[in-house]
C-alpha positions in Angstrom: 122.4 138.6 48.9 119.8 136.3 50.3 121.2 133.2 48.6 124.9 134.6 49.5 123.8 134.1 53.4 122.3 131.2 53.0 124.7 129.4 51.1 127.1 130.3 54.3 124.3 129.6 56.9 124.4 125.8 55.0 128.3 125.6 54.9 128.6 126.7 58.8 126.2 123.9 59.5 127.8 121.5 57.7 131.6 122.5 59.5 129.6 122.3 63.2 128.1 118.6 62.1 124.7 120.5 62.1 121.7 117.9 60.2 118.2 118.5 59.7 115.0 115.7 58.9 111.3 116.3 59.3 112.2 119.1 61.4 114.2 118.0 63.8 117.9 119.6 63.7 120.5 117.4 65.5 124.3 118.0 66.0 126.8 114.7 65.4 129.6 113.6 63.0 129.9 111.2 60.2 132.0 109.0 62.5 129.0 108.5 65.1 126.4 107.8 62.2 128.8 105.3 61.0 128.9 103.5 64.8 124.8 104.2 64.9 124.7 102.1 61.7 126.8 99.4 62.4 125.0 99.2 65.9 121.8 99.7 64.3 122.2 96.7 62.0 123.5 94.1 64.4 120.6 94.8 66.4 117.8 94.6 64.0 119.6 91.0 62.9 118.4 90.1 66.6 115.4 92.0 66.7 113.4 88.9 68.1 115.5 89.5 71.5 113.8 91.8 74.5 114.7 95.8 74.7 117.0 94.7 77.8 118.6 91.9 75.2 119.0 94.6 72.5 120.6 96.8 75.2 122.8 94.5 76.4 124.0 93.5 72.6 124.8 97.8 72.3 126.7 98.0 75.0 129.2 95.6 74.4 129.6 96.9 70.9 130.5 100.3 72.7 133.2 98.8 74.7 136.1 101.0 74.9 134.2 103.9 74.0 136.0 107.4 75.6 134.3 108.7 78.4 134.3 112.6 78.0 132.6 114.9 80.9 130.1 117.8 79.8 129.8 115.7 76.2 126.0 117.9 76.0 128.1 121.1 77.1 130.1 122.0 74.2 128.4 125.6 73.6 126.6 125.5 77.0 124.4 128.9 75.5 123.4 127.4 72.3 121.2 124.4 73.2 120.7 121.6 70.6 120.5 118.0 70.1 123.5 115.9 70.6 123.9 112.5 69.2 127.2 111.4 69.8 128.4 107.3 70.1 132.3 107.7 70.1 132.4 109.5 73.3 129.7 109.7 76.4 128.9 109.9 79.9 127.3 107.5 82.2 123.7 108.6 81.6 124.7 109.4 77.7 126.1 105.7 77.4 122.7 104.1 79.0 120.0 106.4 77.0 121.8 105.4 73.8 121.8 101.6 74.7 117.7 102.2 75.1 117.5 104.1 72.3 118.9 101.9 70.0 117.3 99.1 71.3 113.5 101.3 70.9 114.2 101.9 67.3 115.2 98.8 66.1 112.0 97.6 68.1 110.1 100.4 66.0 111.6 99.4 62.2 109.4 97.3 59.9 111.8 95.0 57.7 114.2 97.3 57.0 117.5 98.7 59.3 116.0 101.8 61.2 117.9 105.1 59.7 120.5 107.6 62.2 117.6 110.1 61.7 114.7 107.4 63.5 117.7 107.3 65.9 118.0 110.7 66.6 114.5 111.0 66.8 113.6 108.9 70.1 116.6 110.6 71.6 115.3 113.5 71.2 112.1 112.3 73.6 113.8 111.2 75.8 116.1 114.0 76.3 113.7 117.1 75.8 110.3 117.5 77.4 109.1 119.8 74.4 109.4 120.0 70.6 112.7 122.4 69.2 113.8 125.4 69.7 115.2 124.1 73.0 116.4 125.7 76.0 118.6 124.6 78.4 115.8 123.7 81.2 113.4 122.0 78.3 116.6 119.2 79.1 115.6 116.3 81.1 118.8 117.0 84.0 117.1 114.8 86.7 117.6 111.4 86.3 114.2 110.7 88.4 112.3 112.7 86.0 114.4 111.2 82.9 112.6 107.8 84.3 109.3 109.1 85.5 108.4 110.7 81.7 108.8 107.0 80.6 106.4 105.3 82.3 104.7 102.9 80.6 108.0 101.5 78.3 110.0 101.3 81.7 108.9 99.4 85.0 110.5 100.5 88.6 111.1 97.5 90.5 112.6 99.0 92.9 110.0 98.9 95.8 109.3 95.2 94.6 113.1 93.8 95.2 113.1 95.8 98.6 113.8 98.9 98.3 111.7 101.7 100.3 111.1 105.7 100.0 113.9 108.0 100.3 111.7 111.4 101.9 115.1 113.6 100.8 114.2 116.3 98.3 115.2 116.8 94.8 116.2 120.4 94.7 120.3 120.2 94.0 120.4 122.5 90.8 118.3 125.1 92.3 120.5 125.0 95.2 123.6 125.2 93.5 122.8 127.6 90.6 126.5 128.3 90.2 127.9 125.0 89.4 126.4 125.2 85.8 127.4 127.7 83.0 123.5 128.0 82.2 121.7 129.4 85.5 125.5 130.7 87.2 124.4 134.5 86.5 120.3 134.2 86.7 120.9 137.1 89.1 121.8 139.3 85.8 120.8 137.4 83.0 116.5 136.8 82.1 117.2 133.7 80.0 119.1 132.3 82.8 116.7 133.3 85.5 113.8 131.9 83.6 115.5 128.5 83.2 116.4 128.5 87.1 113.0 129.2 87.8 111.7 126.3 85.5 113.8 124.1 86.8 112.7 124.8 89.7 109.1 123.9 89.1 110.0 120.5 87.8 111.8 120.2 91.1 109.0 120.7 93.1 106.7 118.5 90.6 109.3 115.5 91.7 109.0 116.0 95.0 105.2 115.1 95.4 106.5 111.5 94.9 108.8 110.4 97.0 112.1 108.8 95.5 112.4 104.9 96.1 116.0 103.1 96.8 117.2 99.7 97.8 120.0 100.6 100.9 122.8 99.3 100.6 122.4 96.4 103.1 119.8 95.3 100.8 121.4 94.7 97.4 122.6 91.7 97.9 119.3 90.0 98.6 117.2 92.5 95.3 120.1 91.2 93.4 118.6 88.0 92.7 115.4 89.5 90.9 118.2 91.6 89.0 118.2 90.8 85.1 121.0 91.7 82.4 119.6 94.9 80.7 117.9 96.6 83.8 119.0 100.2 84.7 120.8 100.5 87.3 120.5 103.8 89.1 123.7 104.5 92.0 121.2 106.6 94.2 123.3 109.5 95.9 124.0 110.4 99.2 124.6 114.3 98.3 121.4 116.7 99.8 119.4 117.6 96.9 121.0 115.1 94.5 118.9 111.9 93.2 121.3 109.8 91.0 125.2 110.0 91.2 125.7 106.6 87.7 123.9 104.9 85.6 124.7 101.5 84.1 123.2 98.4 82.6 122.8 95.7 84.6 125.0 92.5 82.9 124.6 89.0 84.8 126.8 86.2 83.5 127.4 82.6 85.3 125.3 83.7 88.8 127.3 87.4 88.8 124.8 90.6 88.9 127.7 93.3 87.3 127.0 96.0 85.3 128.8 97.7 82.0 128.8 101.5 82.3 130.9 104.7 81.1 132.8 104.8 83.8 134.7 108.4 84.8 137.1 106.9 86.6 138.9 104.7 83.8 137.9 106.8 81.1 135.8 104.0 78.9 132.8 101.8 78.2 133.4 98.7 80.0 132.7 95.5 81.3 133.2 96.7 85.8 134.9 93.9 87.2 132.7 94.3 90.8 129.3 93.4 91.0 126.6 96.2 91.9 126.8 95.2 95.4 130.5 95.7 95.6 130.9 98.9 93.7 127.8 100.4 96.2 129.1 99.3 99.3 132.1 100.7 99.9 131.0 104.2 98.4 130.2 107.1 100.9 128.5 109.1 98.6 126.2 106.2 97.4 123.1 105.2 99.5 121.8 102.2 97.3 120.4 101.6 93.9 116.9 101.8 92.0 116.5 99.0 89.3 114.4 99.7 86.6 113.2 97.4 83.4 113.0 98.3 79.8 109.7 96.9 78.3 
C-alpha cells in the first residue's frame, strides 16, 4: 500500500512539473529548463563580462517572451517555488536576468545546472528555507532589494534622488485584493500571513524609501549604466514600486527592456526611462540600483 501511494505521490509530481535536488522542491517544465540552459550557456561563454553585462546578454535572449499576470499565483493556497522562463512578469523577468547572471558568476569551468539556477532564486524570492508560506515571499519590491545588500548598490541618493517619508503598508491595507490574506477575518493561516506581513511592513518603514522625482531623471540619467535596475517608484499610498526593468543604454540613449503588461512581451521599450516616467500619473520617479 505504501509503495502503491507513493508510486502516485511521484506520478502527480511529475504531471504538475514538481522537481526535487538537495532538498529544495521547485515547480517548472521541460520547456523552461531547456530556455535556462540555452541561456545558461551563452552566458558562461561570456562569463568574463560584469553581472549587469550578463544581464543585459539574458534579456535580449528573452525577447518576445509572453507576459502573463499572477505567473507565482497559479494555486495561490499551495505555495512553492516557481521557475518559469517562457512567461513572466515585470519583477519575474528582472530577478531571472540577475539570477542567471549570479550563477553563471558562481560556476567553476563547467555550464551551471537548472537546479544551481533554481537555487539562487529561491534566495531571492523566500526569506526562509521550505515549507513556504505565502508571507515567507519577498512581495515588496523595497525589501526584495534591501535583503541584497551587499551584491546590489542603491545609487539612487548618489544620482539625486532624495527620501520619499510615504509608508510601505499597501497589502496590509488592502487585504482583499489578494486570494491569500482576503478572508484573514475567518481563516488562521490567512490571518497569520497578514499579520507577518505586516511586521515586515513596519520593519521597512524604519528606513525611509529613496527616489529620483521625475524632474530629475534626466540629469541621474547620465550616471545610468545598461544592466542597472530600474525601479518605476509609485505614486499609489502604501505602494513602493509599480515596474521593474533593466536599464539598456545604446548610442547616448538611457532605455530599458522589461516585461511589459501593456504589450504583452519581453522587449526592447522604444522611450527612454525619462519618457516612459514622465508622462505617468501614477509614477513619481525611479530608484536605480547596480548589480555587483
Amino acid at each position: 500500500m505504501k509503495r502503491t501511494a507513493r508510486f502516485f505521490m511521484a506520478l502527480l509530481a511529475m504531471t504538475l512539473g514538481c522537481q526535487e535536488s538537495s532538498g529544495q522542491r521547485y515547480i517548472t517544465t521541460d520547456a523552461d529548463k531547456e530556455v535556462a540552459a540555452r541561456i545558461l550557456a551563452t552566458l558562461h561563454e561570456n562569463k568574463d563580462l560584469s553581472t549587469p553585462e550578463l544581464m543585459v546578454i539574458a534579456a535580449k535572449d528573452l525577447l518576445g517572451t509572453p507576459y502573463v499576470a499572477s505567473t507565482l499565483e497559479e494555486d495561490p493556497f499551495n505555495e512553492e517555488l516557481r521557475v518559469y522562463l517562457t512567461k513572466t512578469d515585470c519583477i519575474l523577468f528582472v530577478e531571472t536576468c540577475l539570477n542567471l547572471a549570479r550563477t553563471v558568476k558562481q560556476s567553476a569551468n563547467k555550464v551551471p545546472g537548472f537546479d544551481a539556477f533554481a537555487a539562487n532564486v529561491a534566495k531571492t524570492r523566500y526569506r526562509k528555507a521550505p515549507p513556504y508560506t505565502y508571507s515567507d515571499r519577498i512581495h515588496y519590491t523595497t525589501d526584495w532589494l534591501r535583503r541584497q545588500e551587499g551584491s546590489l548598490e542603491d545609487l539612487t541618493l548618489s544620482l539625486g534622488g532624495k527620501e520619499d517619508p510615504r509608508p510601505i503598508n499597501f497589502m496590509t491595507r488592502h487585504p482583499k485584493s489578494y486570494k491569500q490574506l482576503a478572508d484573514a477575518d475567518n481563516i488562521p493561516r490567512a490571518a497569520l500571513d497578514l499579520g507577518r506581513i505586516g511586521e515586515v511592513e513596519d520593519e521597512l518603514n524604519k528606513i525611509p524609501m529613496t527616489y529620483i522625482p521625475k524632474d530629475r531623471i534626466a540629469a541621474a540619467a547620465k550616471g545610468i549604466r545598461s544592466g542597472d535596475i530600474i525601479c518605476f517608484v509609485s505614486s499609489v499610498e502604501g505602494l513602493d514600486i509599480a515596474h521593474v526593468a533593466i536599464a539598456y543604454v545604446e548610442d547616448g540613449r538611457v532605455g530599458f527592456i522589461h516585461a511589459s503588461q501593456a504589450d504583452g512581451k519581453v522587449e526592447i521599450d522604444g522611450r527612454t526611462i525619462e519618457e516612459y516616467v514622465r508622462p505617468r500619473s501614477n509614477l513619481s520617479g525611479i530608484k536605480v540600483v547596480r548589480p555587483l
